[in-house]
C-alpha positions as CSV (number, residue, x, y, z in Angstrom):
1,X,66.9,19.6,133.6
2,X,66.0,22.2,131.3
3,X,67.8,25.4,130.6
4,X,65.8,28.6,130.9
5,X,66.9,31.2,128.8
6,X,65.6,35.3,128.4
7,X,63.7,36.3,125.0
8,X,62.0,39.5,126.1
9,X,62.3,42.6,128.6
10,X,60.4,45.4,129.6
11,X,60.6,47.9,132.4
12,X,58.8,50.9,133.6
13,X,60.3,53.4,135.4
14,X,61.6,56.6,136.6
15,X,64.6,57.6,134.2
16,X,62.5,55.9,131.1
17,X,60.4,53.3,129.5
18,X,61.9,49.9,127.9
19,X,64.8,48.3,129.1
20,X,67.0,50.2,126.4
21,X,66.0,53.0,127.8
22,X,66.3,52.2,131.5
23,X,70.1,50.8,130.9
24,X,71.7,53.7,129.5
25,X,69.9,56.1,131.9
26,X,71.8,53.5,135.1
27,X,74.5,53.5,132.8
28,X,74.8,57.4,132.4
29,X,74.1,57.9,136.1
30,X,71.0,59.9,135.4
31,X,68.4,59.9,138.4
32,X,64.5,59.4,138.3
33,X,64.7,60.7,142.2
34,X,62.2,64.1,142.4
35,X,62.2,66.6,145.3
36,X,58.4,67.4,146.8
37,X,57.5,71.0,146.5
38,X,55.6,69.8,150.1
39,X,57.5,71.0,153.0
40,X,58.5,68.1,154.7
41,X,57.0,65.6,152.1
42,X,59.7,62.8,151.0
43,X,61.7,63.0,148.2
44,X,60.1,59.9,145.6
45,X,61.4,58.1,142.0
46,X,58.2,58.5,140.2
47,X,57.1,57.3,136.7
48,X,56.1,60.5,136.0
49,X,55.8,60.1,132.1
50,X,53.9,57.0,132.0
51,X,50.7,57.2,130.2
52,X,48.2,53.9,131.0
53,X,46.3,54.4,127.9
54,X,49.6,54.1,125.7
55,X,49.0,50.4,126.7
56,X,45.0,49.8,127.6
57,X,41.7,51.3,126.3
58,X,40.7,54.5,128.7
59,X,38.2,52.1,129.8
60,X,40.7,49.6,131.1
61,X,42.9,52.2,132.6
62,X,39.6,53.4,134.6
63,X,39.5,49.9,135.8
64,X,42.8,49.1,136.5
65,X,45.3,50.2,139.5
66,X,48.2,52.0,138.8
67,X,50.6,49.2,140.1
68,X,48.8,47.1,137.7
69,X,48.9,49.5,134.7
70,X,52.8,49.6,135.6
71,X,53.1,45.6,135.2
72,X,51.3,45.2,131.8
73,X,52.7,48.2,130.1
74,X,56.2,46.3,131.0
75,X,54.9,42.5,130.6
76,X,53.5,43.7,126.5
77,X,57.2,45.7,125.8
78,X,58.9,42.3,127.1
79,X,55.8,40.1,125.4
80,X,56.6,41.9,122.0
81,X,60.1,41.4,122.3
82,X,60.0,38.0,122.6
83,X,57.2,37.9,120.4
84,X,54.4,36.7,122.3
85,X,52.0,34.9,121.9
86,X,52.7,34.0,118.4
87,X,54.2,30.2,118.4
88,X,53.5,29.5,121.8
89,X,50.6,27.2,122.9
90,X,48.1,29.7,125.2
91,X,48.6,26.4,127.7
92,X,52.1,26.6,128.0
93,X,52.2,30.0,128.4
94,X,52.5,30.9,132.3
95,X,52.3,34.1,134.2
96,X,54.2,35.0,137.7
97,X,53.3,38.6,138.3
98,X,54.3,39.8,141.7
99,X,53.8,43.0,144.0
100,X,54.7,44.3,147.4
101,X,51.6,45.4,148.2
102,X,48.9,45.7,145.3
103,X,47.0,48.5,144.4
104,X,47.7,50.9,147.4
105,X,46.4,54.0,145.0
106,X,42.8,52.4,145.0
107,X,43.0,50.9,148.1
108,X,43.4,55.0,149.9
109,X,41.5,56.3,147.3
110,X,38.6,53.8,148.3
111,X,39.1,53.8,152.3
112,X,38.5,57.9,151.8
113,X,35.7,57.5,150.1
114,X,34.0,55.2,152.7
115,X,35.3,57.5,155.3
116,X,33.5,60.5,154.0
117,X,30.3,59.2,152.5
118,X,29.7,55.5,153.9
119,X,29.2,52.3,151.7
120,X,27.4,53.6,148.6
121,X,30.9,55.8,147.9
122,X,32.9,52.5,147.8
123,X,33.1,51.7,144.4
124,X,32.3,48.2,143.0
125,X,35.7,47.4,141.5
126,X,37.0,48.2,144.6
127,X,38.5,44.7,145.2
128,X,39.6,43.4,141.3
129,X,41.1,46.9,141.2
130,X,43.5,46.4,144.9
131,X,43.9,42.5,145.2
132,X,48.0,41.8,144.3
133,X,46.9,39.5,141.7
134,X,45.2,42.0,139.0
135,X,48.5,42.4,137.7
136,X,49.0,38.7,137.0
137,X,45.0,38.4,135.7
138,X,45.7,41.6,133.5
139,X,48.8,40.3,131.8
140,X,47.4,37.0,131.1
141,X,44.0,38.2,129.4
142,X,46.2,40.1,127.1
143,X,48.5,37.6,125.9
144,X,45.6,35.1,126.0
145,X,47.5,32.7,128.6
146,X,46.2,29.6,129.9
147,X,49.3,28.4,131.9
148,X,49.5,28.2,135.3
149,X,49.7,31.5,136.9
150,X,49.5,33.6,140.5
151,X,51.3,36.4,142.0
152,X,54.0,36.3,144.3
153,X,54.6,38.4,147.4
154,X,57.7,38.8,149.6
155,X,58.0,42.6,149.8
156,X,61.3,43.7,148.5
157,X,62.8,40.3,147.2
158,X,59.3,40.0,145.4
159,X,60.1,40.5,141.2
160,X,63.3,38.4,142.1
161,X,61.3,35.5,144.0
162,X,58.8,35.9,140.9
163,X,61.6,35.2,138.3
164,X,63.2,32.3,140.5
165,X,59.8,30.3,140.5
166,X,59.1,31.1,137.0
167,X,62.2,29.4,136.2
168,X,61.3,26.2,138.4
169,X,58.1,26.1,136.8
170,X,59.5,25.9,133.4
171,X,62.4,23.3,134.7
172,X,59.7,21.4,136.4
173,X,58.0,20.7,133.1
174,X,54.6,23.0,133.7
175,X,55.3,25.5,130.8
176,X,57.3,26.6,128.0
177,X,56.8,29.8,128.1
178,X,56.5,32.1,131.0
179,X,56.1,36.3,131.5
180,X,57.3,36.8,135.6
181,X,58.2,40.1,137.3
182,X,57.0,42.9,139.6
183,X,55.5,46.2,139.8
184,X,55.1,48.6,142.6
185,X,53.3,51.7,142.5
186,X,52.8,52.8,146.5
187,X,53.8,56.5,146.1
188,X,50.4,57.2,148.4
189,X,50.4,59.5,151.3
190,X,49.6,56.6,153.7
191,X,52.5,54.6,152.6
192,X,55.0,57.2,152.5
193,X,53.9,58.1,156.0
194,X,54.3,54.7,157.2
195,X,58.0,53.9,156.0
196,X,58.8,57.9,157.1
197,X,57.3,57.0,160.6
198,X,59.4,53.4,160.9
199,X,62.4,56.0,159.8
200,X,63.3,54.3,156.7
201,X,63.4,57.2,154.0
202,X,66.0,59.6,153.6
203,X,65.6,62.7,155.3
204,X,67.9,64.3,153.1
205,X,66.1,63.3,149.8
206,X,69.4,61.3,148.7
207,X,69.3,57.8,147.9
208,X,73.4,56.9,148.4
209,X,73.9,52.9,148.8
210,X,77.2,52.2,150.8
211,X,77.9,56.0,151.2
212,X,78.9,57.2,154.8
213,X,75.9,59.5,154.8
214,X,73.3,57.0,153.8
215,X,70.3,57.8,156.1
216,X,67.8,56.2,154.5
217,X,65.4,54.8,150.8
218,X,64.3,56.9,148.4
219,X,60.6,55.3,147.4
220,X,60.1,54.7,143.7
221,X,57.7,52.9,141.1
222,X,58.0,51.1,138.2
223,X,57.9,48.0,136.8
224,X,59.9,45.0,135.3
225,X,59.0,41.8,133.2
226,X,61.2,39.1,131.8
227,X,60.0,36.3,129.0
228,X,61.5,33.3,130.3
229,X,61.6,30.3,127.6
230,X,62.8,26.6,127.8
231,X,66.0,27.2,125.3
232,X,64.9,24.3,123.3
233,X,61.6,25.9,122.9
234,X,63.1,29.2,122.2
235,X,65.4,27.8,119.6
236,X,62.5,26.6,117.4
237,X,60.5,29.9,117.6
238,X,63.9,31.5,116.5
239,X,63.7,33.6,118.7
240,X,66.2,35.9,119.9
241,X,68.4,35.0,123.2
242,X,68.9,37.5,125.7
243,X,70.6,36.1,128.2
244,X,70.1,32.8,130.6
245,X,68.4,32.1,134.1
246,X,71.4,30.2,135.6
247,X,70.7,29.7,139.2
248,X,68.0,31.0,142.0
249,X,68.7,31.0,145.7
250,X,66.2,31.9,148.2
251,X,66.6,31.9,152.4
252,X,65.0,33.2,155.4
253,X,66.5,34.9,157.9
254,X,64.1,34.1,161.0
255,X,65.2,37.1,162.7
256,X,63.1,40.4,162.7
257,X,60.3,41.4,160.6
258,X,62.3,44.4,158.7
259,X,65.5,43.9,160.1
260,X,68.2,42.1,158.6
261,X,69.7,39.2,160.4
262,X,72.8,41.2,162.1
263,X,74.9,38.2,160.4
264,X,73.8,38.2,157.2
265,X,73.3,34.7,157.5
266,X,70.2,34.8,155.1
267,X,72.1,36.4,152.5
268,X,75.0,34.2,152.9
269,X,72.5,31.4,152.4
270,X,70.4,32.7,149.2
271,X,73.9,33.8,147.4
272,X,75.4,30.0,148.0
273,X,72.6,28.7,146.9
274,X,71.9,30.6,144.0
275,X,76.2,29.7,143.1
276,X,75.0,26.1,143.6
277,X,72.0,26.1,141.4
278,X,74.3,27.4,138.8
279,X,77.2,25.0,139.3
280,X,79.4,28.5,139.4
281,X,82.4,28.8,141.9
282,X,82.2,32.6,143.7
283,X,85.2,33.2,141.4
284,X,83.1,33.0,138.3
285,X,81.2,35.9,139.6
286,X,82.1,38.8,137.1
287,X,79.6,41.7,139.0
288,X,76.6,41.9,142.2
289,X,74.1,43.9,142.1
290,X,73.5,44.3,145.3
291,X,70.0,45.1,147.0
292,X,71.8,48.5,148.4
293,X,68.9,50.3,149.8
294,X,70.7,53.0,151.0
295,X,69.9,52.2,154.6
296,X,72.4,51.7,157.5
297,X,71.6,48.4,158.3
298,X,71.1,47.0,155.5
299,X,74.3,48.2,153.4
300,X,76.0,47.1,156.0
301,X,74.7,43.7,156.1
302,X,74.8,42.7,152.8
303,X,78.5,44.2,152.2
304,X,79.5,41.4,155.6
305,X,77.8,38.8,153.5
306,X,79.0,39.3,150.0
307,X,82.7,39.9,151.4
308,X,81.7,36.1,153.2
309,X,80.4,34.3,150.4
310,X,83.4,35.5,148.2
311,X,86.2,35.4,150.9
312,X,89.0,37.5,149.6
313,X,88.2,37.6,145.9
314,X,86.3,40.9,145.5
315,X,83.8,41.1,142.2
316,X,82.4,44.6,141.3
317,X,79.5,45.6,142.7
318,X,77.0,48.6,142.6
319,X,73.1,49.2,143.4
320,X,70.7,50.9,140.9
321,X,68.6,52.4,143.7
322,X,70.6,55.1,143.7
323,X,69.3,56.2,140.5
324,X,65.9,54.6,140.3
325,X,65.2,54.5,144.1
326,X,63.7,51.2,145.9
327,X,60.7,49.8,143.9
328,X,59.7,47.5,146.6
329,X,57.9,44.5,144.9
330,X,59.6,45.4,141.3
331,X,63.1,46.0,142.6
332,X,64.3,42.6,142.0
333,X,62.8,42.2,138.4
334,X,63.3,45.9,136.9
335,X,67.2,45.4,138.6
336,X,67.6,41.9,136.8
337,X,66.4,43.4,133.2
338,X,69.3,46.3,133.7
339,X,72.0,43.5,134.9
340,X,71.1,41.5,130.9
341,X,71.5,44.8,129.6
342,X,74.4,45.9,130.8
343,X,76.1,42.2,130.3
344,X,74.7,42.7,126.9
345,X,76.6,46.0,126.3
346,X,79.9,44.9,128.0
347,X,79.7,46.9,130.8
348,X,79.0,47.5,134.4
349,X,76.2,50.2,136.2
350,X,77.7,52.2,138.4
351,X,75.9,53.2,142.3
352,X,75.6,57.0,141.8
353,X,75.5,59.4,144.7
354,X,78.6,57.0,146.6
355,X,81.2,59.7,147.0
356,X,82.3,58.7,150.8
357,X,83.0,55.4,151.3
358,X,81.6,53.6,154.5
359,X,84.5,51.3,155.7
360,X,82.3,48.7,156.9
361,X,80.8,48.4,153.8
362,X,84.1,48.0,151.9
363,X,83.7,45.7,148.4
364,X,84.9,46.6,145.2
365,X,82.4,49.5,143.8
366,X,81.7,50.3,140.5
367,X,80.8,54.5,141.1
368,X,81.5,55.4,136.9
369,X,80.6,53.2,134.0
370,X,82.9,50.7,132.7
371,X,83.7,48.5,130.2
372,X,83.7,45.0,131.5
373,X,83.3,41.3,129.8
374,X,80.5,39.6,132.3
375,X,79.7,36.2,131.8
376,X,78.3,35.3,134.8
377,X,76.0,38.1,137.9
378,X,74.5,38.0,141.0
379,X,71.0,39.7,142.0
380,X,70.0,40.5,145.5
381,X,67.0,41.0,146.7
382,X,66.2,41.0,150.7
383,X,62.7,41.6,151.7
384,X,61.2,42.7,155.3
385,X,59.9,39.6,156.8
386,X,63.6,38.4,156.3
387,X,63.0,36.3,153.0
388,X,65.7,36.6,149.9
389,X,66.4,35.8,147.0
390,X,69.8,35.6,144.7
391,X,69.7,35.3,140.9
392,X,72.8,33.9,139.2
393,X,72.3,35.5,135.7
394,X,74.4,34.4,132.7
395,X,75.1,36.2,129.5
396,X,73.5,34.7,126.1
């Protein structure tokens, strides 16, 4: 089978643009997490630098939704890295683009609009603007790629899913060459409203994974993209390694819609299979990052299942959302892209805002950067509807 190996990254999001950028901020402890001068009004993670037309014609950023702006700006930075598409043949080159939900921004923009002045208000890019697969269509019209590609949707295990299937597709033999990730950009009235009303943001504006006072997600945006290569095709570009897909594991938990199996048993399942695909023993395991949404189920959850799945030897682990908040759809690729960069820097990313420990979700946590030789991580990502995914990912 063939090994799939990383020769590009990009990420969006709210402490900075690039991945070099996004890794020291984690690294630093810095937080993209903003306060709403709105009474009442959540606390969000924002992109609020990001500027389309650094990475599309004003034109195309008329036409294009946000989350979809987010995706390419991240999918060219990883694109040029890698550099794409010189050397790789257009139909070899595959795109796996996923997103949560698509372009929310147009899609409340566009229902107000009908609301208020009927049918003739609805604009006529309407639908290529919202469907979840612009991003995908937008990324591969730019790199000129005629490989197989889709988008992927599994809510919050989406960019993680994305790279997964990415890397089967290039093991299965259907491309060289191919750009996967996610972007999210749902920072809308209606959607806030919606996860405030099912009481899954933070009242207190604080996103604090594994803390004692954990109440809750802070919502964020961004985006992440990963250029994954067949390493013998990557060796004859000469192109630069970054670090290696070693295993995926994906489950369901067939239990609740956004509840976590009280068990963990999904996320028992995706991290043993993802330990599998990569022929690793739990003991090879140098660092998790876990999902760590902040919430009180869900910490909880996933700290039973890692604690199960590694049975008495205890890796370091820490969650980025702290810092970045909970991307949704991108959370799984922008979280990978930090994980290569901090393996490639020798060192772990600490969870910020943990200052009280929760004993029930006792693991070893990394709260301070620290110098660490990582050969071998662990990436989760649990989405509502109870599907996950686990990437193993190995250093270069």
């Amino acid at each position: 089978m063939r090994d799939v190996v990383v020769t590009g990254l990009g990420a969006i999001t709210s402490v900075g643009t690039g991945a070099d950028e996004l890794v020291e901020a984690l690294l630093a402890g810095a937080s993209g997490v903003r306060q709403s001068s709105e009474e009442g009004a959540p606390a969000t993670a924002p992109c609020a630098d990001f500027d389309p037309e650094a990475w599309m014609t004003p034109k195309e950023a008329r036409r294009t939704d946000r989350f979809a702006q987010l995706a390419l700006a991240a999918a060219l930075q990883a694109a040029t890295e890698a550099g794409l598409p010189d050397g790789v043949d257009p139909e070899r080159l595959g795109i796996l683009m996923g997103t949560g939900v698509g372009g929310l921004v147009t899609l409340q923009r566009e229902c107000e609009a009908w609301i208020a002045n009927g049918d003739r208000a609805v604009s006529p890019l309407f639908v290529p603007m919202m469907m979840p697969n612009a991003a995908a269509g937008a990324v591969a019209m730019a790199l000129g790629a005629h490989g197989p590609g889709w988008s992927v949707a599994s809510a919050c295990a989406t960019g993680a899913h994305a790279i997964g299937e990415a890397t089967r597709m290039i093991q299965r033999g259907e491309a060289d060459v191919v750009v996967a990730g996610g972007s999210e950009a749902a920072l809308t009235g209606l959607c806030l409203a919606a996860f405030k009303r099912m009481g899954a943001l933070s009242r207190r504006g604080i996103s604090s994974p594994f803390d004692m006072e954990r109440d809750g997600f802070i919502m964020g945006e961004g985006a992440g993209a990963l250029v994954l290569e067949a390493e013998e095709h990557a060796v004859a570009r000469k192109a630069r390694i970054r670090g290696r897909i070693a295993g995926f594991g994906a489950s369901n938990d067939a239990f609740h819609m956004t509840q976590p199996d009280p068990e963990g048993r999904g996320a028992v399942s995706a991290m043993q299979g993802a330990l599998r695909d990569a022929g690793a023993e739990p003991s090879d395991v140098g660092y998790i990052n876990a999902h760590g949404t902040s919430t009180p189920m869900n910490d909880r959850v996933e700290a039973q299942a890692i604690r199960s799945v590694f049975n008495g030897s205890r890796p370091p682990v820490s969650s980025s959302k702290g810092s970045i908040g909970h991307l949704l759809g991108a959370a799984g690729a922008v979280e990978a892209v930090a994980v290569f960069g901090a393996m490639e820097r020798g060192e772990l990313l600490p969870t910020i805002n943990l200052t009280e420990l929760d004993p029930e979700c006792d693991m070893e946590h990394v709260t301070e950067r620290r110098p660490a030789p990582v050969k071998l991580a662990l990436s989760n990502s649990f989405g509502f509807g109870g599907q996950n995914a686990t990437l193993a990912l190995a250093a270069a």
